[in-house]
Backbone bond lengths (Angstrom), bond angles and torsions (degrees), N, CA, C in turn:
res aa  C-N    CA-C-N  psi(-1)  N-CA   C-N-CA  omega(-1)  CA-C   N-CA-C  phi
1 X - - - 1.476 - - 1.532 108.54 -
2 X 1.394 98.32 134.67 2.109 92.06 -175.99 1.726 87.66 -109.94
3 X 1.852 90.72 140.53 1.628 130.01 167.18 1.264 93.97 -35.37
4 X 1.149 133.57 135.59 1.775 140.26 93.99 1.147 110.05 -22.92
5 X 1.338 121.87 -74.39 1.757 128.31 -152.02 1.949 103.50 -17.76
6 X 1.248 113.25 -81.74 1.293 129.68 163.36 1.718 109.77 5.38
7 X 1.347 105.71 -79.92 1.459 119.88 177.72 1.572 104.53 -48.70
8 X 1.243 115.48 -62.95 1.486 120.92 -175.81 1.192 129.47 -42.12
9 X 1.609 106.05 -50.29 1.702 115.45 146.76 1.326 121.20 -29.94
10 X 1.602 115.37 -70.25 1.158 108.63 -142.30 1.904 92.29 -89.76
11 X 1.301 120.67 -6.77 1.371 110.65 167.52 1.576 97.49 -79.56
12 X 0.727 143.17 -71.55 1.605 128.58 -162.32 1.808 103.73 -60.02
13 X 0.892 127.80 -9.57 1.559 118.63 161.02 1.396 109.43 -75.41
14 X 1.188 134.63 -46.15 1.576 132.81 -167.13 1.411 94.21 -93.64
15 X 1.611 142.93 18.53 1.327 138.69 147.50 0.961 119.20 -107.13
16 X 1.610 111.69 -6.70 1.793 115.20 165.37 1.798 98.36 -85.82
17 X 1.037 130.29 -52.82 1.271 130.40 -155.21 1.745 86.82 -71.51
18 X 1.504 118.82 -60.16 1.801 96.37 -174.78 1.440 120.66 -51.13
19 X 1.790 128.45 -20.43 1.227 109.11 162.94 1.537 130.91 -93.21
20 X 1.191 106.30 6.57 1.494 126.30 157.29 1.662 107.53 -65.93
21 X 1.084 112.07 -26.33 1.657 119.02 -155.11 1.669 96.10 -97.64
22 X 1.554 101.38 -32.04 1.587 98.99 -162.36 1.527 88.51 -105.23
23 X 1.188 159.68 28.20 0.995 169.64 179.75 1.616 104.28 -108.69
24 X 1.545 107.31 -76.62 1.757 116.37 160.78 1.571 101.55 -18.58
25 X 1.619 112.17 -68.80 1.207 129.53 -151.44 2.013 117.76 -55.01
26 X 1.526 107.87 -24.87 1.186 143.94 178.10 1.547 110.88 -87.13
27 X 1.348 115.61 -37.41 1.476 113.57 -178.05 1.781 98.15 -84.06
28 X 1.113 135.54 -62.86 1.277 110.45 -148.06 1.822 103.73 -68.11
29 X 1.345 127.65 -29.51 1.375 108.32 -177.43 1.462 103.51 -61.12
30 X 1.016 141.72 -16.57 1.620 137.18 -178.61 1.643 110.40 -88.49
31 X 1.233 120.11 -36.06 1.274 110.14 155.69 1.408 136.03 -66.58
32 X 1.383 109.76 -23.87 1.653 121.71 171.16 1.548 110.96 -59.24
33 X 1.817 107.36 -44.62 1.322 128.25 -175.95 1.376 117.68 -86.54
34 X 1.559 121.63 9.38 1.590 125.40 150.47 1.277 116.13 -97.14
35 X 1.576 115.76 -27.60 1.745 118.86 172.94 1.203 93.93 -63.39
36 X 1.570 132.74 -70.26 1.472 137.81 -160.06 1.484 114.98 -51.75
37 X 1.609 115.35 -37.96 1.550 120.23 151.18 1.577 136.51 -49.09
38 X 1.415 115.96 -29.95 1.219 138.65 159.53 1.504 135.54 -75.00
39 X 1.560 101.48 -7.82 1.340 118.49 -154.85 2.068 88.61 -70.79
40 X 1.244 104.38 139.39 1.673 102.98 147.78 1.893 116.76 140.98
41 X 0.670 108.95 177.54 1.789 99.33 169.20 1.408 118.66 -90.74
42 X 1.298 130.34 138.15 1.409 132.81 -175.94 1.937 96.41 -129.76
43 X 1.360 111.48 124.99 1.104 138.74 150.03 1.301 126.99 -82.17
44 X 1.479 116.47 141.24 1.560 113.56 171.87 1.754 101.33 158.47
45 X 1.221 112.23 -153.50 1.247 120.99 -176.42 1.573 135.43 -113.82
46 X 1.074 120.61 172.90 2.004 111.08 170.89 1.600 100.55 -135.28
47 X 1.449 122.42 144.41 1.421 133.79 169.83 1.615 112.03 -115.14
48 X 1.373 132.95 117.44 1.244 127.12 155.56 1.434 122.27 -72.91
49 X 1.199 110.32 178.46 1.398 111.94 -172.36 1.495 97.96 -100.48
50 X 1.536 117.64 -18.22 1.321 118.50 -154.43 1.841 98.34 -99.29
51 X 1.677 103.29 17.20 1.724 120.13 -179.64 1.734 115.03 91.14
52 X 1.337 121.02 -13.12 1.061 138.64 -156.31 1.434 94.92 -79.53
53 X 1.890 122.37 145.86 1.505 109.01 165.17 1.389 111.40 -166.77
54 X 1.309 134.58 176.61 1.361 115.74 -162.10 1.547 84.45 -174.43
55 X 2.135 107.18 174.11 1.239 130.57 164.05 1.770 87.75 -90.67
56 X 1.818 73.36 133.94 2.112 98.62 176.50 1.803 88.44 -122.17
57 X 1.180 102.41 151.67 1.654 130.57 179.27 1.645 114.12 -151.34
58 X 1.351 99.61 90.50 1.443 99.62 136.58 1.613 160.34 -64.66
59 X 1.155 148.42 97.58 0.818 135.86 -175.50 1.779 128.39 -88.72
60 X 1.256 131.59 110.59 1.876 101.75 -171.28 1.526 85.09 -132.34
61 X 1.843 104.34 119.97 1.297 117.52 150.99 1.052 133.36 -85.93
62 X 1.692 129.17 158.00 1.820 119.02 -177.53 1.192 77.03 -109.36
63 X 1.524 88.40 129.87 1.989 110.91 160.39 1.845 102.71 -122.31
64 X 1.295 109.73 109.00 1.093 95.88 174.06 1.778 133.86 73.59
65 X 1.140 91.55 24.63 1.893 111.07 -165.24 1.703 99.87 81.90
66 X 1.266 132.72 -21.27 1.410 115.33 -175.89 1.395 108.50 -98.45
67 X 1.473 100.52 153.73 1.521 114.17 166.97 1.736 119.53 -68.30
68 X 1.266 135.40 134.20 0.911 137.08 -154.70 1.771 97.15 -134.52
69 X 1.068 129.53 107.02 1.349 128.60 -143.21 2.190 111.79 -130.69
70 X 1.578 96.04 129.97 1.671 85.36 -172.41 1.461 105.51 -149.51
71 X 1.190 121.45 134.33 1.613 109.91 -143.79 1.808 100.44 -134.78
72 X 0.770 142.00 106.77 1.695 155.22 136.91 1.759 126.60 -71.00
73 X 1.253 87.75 150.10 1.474 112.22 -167.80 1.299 105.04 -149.72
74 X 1.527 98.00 159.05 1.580 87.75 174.33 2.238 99.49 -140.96
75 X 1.291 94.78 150.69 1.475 88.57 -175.77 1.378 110.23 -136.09
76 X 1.537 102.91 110.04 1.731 117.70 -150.84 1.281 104.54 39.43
77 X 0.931 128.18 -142.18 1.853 125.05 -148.59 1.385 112.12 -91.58
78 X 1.671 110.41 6.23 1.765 103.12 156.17 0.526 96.76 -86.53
79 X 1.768 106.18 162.60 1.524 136.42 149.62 1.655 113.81 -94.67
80 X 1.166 103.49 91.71 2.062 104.73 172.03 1.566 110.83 -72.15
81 X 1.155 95.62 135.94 2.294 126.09 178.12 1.468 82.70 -73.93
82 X 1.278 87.99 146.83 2.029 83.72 154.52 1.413 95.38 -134.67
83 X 1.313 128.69 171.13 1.542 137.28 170.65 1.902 77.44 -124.94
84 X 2.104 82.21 127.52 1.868 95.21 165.07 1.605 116.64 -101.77
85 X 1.197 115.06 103.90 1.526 129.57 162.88 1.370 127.30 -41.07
86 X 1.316 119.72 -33.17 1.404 115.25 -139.57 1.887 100.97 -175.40
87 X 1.715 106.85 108.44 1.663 85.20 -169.81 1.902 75.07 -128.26
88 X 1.432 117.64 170.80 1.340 116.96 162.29 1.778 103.38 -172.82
89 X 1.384 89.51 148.30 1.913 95.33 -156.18 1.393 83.99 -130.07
90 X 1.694 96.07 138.28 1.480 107.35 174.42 1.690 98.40 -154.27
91 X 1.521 94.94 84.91 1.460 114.67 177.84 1.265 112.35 77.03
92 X 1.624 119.92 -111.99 1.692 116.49 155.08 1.150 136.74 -62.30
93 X 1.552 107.94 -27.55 1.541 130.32 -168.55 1.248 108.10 -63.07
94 X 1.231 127.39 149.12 1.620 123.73 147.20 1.325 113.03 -137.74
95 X 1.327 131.09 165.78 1.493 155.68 -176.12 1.693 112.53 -137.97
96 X 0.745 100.82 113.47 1.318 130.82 171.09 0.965 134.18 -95.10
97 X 1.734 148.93 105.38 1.902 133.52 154.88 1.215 105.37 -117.89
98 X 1.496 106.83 138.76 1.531 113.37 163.81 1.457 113.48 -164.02
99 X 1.350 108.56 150.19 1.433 127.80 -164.80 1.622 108.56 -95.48
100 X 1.896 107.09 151.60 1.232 97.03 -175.96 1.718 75.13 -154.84
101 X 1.369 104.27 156.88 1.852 102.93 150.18 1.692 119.33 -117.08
102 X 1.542 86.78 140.04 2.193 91.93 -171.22 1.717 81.86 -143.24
103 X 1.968 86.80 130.55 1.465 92.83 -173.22 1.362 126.53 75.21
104 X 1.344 136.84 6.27 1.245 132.15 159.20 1.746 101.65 98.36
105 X 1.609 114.91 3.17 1.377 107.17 -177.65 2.087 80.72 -130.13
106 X 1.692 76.98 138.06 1.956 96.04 171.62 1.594 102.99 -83.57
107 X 1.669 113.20 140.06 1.170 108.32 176.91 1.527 105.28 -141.95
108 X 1.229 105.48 173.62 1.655 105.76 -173.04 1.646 90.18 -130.92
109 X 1.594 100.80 150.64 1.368 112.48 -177.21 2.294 92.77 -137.83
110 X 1.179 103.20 133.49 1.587 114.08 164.40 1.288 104.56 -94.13
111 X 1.218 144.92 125.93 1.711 128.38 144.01 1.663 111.20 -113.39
112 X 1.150 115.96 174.02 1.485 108.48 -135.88 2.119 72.14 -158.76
113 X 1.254 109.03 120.11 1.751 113.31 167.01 1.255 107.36 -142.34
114 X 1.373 96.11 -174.73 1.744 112.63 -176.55 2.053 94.96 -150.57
115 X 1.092 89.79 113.45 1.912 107.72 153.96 1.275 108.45 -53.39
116 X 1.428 136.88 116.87 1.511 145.95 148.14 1.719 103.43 -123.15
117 X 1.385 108.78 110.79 0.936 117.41 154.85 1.656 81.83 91.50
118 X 2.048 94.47 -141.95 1.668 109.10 164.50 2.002 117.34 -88.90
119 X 1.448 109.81 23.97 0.976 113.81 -173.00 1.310 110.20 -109.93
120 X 1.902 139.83 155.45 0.881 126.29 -176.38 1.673 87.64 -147.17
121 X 1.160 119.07 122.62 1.340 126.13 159.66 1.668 123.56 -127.79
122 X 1.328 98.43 174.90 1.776 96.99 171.40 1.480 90.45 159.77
123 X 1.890 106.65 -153.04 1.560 116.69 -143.74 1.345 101.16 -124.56
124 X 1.551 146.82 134.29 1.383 109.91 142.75 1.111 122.95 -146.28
125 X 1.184 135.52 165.57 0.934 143.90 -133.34 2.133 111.38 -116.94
126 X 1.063 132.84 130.57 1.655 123.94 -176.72 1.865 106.39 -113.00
127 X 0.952 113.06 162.09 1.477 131.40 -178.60 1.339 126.53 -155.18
128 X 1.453 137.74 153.95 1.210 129.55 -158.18 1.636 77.26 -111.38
129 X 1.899 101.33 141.68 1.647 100.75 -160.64 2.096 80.16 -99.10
130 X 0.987 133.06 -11.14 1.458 109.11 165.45 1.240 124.93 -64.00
131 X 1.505 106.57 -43.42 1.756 88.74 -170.80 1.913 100.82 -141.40
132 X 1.631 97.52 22.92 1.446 90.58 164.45 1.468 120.34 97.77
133 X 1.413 115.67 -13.15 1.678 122.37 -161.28 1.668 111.18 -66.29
134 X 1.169 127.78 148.40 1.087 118.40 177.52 1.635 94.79 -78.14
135 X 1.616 112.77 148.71 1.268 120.37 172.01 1.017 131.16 -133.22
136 X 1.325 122.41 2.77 1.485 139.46 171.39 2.140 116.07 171.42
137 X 1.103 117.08 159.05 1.422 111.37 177.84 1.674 107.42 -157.72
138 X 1.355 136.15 177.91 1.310 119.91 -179.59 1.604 91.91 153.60
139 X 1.526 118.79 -148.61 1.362 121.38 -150.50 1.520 96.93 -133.86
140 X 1.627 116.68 -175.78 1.752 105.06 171.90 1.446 67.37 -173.70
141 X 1.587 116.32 150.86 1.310 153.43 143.12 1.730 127.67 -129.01
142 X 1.378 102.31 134.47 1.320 104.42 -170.07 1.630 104.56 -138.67
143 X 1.292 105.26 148.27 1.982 106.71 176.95 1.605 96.69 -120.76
144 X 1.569 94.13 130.75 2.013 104.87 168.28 1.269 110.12 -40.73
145 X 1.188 126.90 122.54 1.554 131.71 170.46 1.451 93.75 -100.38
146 X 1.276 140.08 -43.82 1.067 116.11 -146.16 2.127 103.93 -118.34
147 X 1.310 125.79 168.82 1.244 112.25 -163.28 1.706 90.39 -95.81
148 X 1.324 97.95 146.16 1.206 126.61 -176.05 2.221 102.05 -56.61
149 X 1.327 87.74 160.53 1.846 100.02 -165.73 1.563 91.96 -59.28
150 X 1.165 127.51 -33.69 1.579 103.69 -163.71 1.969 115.08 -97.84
151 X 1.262 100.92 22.76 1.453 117.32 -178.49 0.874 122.60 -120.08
152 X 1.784 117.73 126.70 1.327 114.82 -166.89 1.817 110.77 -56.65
153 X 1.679 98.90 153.13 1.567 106.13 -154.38 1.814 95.59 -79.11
154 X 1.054 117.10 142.37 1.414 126.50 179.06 1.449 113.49 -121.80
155 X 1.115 148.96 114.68 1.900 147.96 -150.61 1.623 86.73 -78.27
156 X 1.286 137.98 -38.72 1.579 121.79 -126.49 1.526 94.40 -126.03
157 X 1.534 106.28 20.07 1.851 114.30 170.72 1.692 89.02 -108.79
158 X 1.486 139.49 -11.61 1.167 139.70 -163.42 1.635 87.26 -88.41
159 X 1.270 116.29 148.90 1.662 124.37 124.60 1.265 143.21 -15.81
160 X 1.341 124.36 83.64 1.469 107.51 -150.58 1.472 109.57 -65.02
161 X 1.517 121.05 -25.07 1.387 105.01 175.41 1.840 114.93 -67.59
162 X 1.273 113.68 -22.60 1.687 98.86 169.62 1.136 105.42 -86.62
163 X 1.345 130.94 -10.01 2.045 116.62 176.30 0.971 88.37 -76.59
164 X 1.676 140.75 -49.16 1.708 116.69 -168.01 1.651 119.47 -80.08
165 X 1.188 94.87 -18.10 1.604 86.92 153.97 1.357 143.02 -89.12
166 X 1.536 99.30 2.95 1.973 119.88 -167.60 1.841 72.15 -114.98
167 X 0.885 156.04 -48.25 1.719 128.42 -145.51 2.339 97.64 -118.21
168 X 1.399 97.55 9.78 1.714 99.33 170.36 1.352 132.43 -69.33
169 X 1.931 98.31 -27.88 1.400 83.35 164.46 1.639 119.12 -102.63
170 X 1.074 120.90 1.90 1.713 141.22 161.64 1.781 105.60 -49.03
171 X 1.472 112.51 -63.56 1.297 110.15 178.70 1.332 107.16 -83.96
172 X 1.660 141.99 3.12 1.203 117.78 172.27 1.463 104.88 -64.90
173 X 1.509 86.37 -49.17 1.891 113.26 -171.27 1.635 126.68 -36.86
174 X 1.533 78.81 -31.70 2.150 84.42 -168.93 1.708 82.42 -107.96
175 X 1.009 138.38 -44.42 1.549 105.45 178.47 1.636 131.80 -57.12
176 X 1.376 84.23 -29.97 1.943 90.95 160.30 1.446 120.92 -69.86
177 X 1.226 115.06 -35.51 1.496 124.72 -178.29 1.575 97.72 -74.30
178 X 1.096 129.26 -57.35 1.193 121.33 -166.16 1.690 108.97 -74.04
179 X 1.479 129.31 -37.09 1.494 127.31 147.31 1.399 113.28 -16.88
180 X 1.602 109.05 -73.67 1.046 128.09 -162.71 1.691 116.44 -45.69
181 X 2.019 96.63 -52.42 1.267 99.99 -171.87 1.826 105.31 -77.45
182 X 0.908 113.58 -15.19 1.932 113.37 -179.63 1.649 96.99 -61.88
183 X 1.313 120.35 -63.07 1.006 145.53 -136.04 1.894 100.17 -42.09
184 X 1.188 125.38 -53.41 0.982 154.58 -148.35 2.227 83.85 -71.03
185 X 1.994 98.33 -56.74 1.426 92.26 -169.19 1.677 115.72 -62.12
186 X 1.493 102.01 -38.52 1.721 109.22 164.17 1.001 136.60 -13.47
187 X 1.756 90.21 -60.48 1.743 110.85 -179.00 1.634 100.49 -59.99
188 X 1.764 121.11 -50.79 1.118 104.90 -165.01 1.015 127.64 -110.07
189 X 1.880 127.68 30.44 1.347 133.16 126.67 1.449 122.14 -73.68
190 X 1.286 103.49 3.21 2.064 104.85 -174.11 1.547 83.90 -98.87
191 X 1.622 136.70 -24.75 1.280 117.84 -150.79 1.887 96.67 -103.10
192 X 1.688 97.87 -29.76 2.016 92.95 166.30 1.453 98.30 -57.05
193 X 1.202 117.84 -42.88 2.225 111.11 -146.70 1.142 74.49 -65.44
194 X 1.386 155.65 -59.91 1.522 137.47 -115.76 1.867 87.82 -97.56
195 X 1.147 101.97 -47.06 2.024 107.91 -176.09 1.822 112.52 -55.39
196 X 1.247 106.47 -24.83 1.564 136.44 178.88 1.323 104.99 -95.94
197 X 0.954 142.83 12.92 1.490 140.04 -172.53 1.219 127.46 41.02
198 X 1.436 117.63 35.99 1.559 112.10 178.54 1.171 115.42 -101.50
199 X 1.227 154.27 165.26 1.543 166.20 171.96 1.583 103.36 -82.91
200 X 1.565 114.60 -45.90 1.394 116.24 179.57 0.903 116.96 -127.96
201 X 1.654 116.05 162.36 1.650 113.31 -168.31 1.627 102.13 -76.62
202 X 1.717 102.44 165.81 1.180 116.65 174.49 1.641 123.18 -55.60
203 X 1.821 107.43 154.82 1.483 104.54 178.44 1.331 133.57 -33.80
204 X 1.323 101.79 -29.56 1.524 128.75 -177.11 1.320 116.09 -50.83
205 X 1.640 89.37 -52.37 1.926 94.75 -164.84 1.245 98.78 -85.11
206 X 1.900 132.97 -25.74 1.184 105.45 -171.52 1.795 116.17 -86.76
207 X 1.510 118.15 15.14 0.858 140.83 -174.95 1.317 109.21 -64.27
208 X 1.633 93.99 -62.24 1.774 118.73 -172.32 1.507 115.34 -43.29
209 X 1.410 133.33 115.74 1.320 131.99 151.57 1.517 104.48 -71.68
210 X 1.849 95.82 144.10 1.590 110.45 152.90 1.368 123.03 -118.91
């Protein structure tokens, strides 16, 4: 008489591994859909413990299902770059590291939040990235300024100091273009007024905004 056993095995192995498979299959759309929940700019502030405090700005774009992440601060009347190292999302949560240099020494800062609502707060923590020292720690809160990736884009939920710096070279561009393209009619209402005896161009032209 020939075993079953054999068969039985190897069917309950290839019904463990397909719900291993469909399990995988369940996690990443839910992780796509906590970045995409997170998506947006958050404004607000940071407090040290050591009295120190400043405007903090997050920014996190979705590129491609991922968060794409770029982080500013400012400390008294600088504004510090940061380069982000290290981002990781676990539902609302996020984790954060990134390096900046203030004062001639490079340092690394972790912060660590939670999304409630349009609010994002939490803790973090700084270190001297040569040899490790703790160098400061304290709190940061920030509110979404800007509308999340899957909402149509609206200018006047942005920051107006980053809309005038995101749309500056847009209006350099079309006021030159549009200079450019007048320019040509200028010449030849300045060349009737003068054939017509006028000193200045017609009502027309001084009508025209550029």
């Amino acid at each position: 008489m020939v075993s079953k056993k054999p068969q039985a095995t190897s069917y309950r192995k290839a019904m463990r591994i397909q719900a291993i498979l469909i399990s995988l299959l369940a996690i990443v759309p839910a992780a796509h859909t906590a970045e995409k929940d997170l998506a947006g700019v958050y404004s607000g502030t940071w407090s040290g413990v050591s009295g120190t405090a400043g405007d903090f700005r997050i920014t996190l774009t979705l590129v491609d299902g991922k968060l794409t992440p770029d982080v500013m601060f400012t400390m008294g009347s600088t504004e510090v770059r940061t380069k982000v190292t290290h981002i990781a999302v676990d539902g609302l949560k996020l984790e954060m590291k990134y390096e900046f240099e203030l004062g001639g020494n490079r340092l690394e800062s972790t912060i660590r939040g939670t999304l409630s609502g349009e609010t994002m707060e939490g803790k973090y923590t700084t270190k001297s990235v040569a040899d490790g020292s703790p160098a400061d720690e304290g709190e940061w809160k920030a509110k979404r300024q800007a509308p999340r990736n899957d909402a149509k884009f609206v200018p006047d939920q942005w920051p107006k100091p980053d809309l005038d710096r995101y749309l500056a070279p847009f209006r350099t561009d079309s006021i030159r273009s549009q200079e450019s393209a007048l320019s040509p009619q200028r010449s030849a209402v300045s060349s009737k007024a003068m054939i017509a005896g006028r000193s200045e161009p017609s009502p027309s032209m001084r009508d025209w905004r550029f």
